[in-house]
C-alpha positions in Angstrom: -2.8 41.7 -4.8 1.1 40.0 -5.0 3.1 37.6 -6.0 4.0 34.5 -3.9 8.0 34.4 -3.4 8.0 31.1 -1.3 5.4 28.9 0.8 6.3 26.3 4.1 3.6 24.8 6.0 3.7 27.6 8.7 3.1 30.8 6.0 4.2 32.3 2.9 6.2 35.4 1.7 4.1 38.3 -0.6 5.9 40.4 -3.0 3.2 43.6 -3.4 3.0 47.0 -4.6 2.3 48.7 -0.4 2.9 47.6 2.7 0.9 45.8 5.2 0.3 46.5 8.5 2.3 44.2 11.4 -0.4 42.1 13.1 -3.0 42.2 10.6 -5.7 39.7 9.6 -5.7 39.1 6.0 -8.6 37.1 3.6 -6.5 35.3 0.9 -7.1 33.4 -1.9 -4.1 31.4 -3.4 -4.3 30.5 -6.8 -2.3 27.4 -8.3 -1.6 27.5 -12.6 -2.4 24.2 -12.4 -5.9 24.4 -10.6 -8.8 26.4 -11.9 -10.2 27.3 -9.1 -8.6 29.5 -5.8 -7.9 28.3 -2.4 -9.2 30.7 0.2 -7.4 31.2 3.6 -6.9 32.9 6.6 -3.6 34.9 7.6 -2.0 37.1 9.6 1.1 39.8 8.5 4.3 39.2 10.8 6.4 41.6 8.9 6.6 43.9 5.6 9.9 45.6 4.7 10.6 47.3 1.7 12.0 45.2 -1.2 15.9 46.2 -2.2 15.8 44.3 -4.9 12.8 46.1 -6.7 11.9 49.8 -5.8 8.3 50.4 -4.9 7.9 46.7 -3.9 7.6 44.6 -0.8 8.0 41.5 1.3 5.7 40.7 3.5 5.6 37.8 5.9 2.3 35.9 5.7 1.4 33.2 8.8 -1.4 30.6 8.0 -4.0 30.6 10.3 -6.6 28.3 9.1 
């Protein structure tokens, strides 16, 4: 579970409460105020680094795959 910080066409950036593992596949389902319903996708993690901001966050680097 996170927060979206930004979105392009190729991924997305997660603010969340743990890490996530380089390399991993991730089921996600991206939900829009607007919209009632979720849109489900496919991703895999680039990078995670801890947040500076925020303590006990972090960013994660999110690539679409489908």
């Amino acid at each position: 579970m996170g927060r979206v910080q930004n979105v392009s066409k190729g991924g997305l950036c997660l603010i969340s409460p743990q890490p996530m593992a380089r390399s991993c596949l991730v089921r996600c389902e991206i939900g829009v105020p607007e919209l009632p319903v979720t849109i489900p996708t496919l991703m895999q993690v680039r990078w995670t680094r801890k947040q500076s901001l925020q303590a006990d966050t972090y960013l994660t680097g999110l690539q679409f795959l489908l």
